[in-house]
C-alpha positions, 0 to 999 in steps of 0.5 A, a space after each residue: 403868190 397867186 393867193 396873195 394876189 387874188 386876196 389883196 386889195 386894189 391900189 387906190 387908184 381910179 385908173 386901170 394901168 398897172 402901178 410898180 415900183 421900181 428901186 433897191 436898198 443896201 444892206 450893210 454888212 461887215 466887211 472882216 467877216 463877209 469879204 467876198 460883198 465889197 461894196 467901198 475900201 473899207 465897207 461891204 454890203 449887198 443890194 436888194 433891188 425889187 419891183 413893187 406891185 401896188 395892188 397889195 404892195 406885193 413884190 413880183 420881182 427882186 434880186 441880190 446883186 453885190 452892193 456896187 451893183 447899179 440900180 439901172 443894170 437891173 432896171 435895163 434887163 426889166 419888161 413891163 406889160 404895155 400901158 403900166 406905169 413905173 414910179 422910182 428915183 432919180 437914182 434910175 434916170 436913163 433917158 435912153 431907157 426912158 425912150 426905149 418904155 415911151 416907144 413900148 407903151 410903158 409910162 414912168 414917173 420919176 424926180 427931175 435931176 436938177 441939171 436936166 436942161 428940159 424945153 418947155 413948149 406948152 404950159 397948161 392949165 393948173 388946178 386951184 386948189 393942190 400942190 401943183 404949181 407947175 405942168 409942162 409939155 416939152 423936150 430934153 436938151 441933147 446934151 444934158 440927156 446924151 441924145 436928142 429923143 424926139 419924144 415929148 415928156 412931161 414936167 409936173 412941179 409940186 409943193 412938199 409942205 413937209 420939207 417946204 420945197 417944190 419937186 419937179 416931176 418927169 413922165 411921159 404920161 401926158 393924159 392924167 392930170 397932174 394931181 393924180 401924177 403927184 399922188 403917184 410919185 407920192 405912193 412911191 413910198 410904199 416900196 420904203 415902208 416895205 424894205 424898213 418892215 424887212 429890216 426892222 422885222 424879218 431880221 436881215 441887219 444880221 446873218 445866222 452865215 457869212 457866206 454869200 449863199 448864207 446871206 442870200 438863203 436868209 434874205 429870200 427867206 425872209 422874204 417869203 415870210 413877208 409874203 405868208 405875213 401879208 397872206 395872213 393879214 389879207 385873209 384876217 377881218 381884224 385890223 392887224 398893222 403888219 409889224 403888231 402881226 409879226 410880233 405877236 406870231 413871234 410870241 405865239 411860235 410855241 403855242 397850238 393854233 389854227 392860223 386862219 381862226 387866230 388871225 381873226 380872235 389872236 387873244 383867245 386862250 391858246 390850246 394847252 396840249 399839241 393835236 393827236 397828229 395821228 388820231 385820223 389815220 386808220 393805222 390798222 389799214 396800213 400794210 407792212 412793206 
């Protein structure tokens, strides 16, 4: 994990704080056969809950939970470095929690639910040009949010032109301008495109066990193999796309390569015989026992 850190690249922020995101993905399984993971009367599952590092896209923290596990139990028992940011979904709205991160020093972005009553004092400048159409400074009402938290929050209304409707923001980052707090919840994405890659790649739709501890040995372990991946793919000078890279070590599993010299010439002709394991050991130094 170190080397992986040390190789990725920076996120593509200017600002120095830490960048994590925060959320979890259900992994559906038959409930007949896996039993033990109920999830709804006629359905079983398990959840996938990680923390995201948007340096590399890295995760530094997951965990398998039951599949009617909630997400905030999780996110409750997390601590974060004093000055970073956390960006997920409404999903893991606790005003409480949210509180607790404002009195650590710990920034947050996430959506507004639409029955949130926020009271807005302040409303600033918007830029000209952008999706912003909206930023405000105010309070959350005490009944919507289950306790007056005298603490001010911010409220930063965007355009999707994809979906053709406007999002509202929540943070407690009241410095960055609201462009940069827009492009934050919109590299959110990135903690999608990494469970889609370990669905579709790794394999995880469907379990060589019906065991819990089958299942969860297959997911760690493909977890791993999506870190080795990205390793591969920060040490390469060609311009591997994660899923072009999985598929053709797929095709090259029976073949005798030197990784770090393939990742960089994959279409070289594979050597056609196995290395002499034992061509660099003096066996006639070796004593017998």
């Amino acid at each position: 994990m170190n080397l992986a850190r040390s190789l990725a690249p920076g996120k593509s922020f200017r600002f120095k704080n830490k960048l994590f995101s925060l959320d979890a993905t259900v992994i559906d399984l038959c409930l007949s056969l896996f039993d033990w993971a109920k999830f709804r009367q006629t359905k079983g599952a398990i959840k996938l809950h990680l923390l995201l590092d948007h340096d590399g896209y890295l995760p530094v923290f997951a965990a398998v939970s039951e599949g009617r596990q909630h997400e905030l139990a999780v996110a409750r028992s997390l601590d974060f470095p004093k000055g970073s940011i956390v960006v997920m979904d409404r999903a893991f709205i606790d005003y409480k929690l949210f509180a607790k991160w404002t009195d650590q020093g710990v920034y947050f972005v996430t959506r507004l639910k639409k029955k949130a009553d926020f009271l807005a004092y302040e409303h600033r400048p918007l830029p000209t040009t952008g999706p912003v159409r909206g930023d405000q400074i105010g309070m959350l009402n005490a009944f919507v949010a289950g306790g007056w938290w005298r603490r001010e929050f911010r409220v930063v209304t965007i355009w999707d032109e994809v979906n053709q409707r406007e999002i509202q923001l929540l943070t407690n980052h009241l410095d960055f301008a609201a462009s940069t707090i827009a492009a934050i919840y919109k590299d959110r994405w990135q903690i999608e495109i990494f469970f889609k890659t370990l669905k579709q790649n790794l394999k995880i739709k469907t379990f060589v066990g019906s065991s819990a501890n089958a299942v969860r040995t297959q997911i760690w372990t493909a977890l791993i193999a999506l870190l080795l991946i990205k390793l591969l793919q920060f040490r390469s000078r060609f311009a591997w796309a994660i899923s072009n890279l999985i598929a053709l070590l797929r095709w090259n599993l029976f073949t005798y390569r030197d990784l770090w010299l393939w990742i960089d010439r994959p279409f070289d002709t594979p050597q056609q015989s196995p290395p002499q394991q034992l061509e660099f050991l003096d066996l006639d130094s070796i004593q017998p026992v």
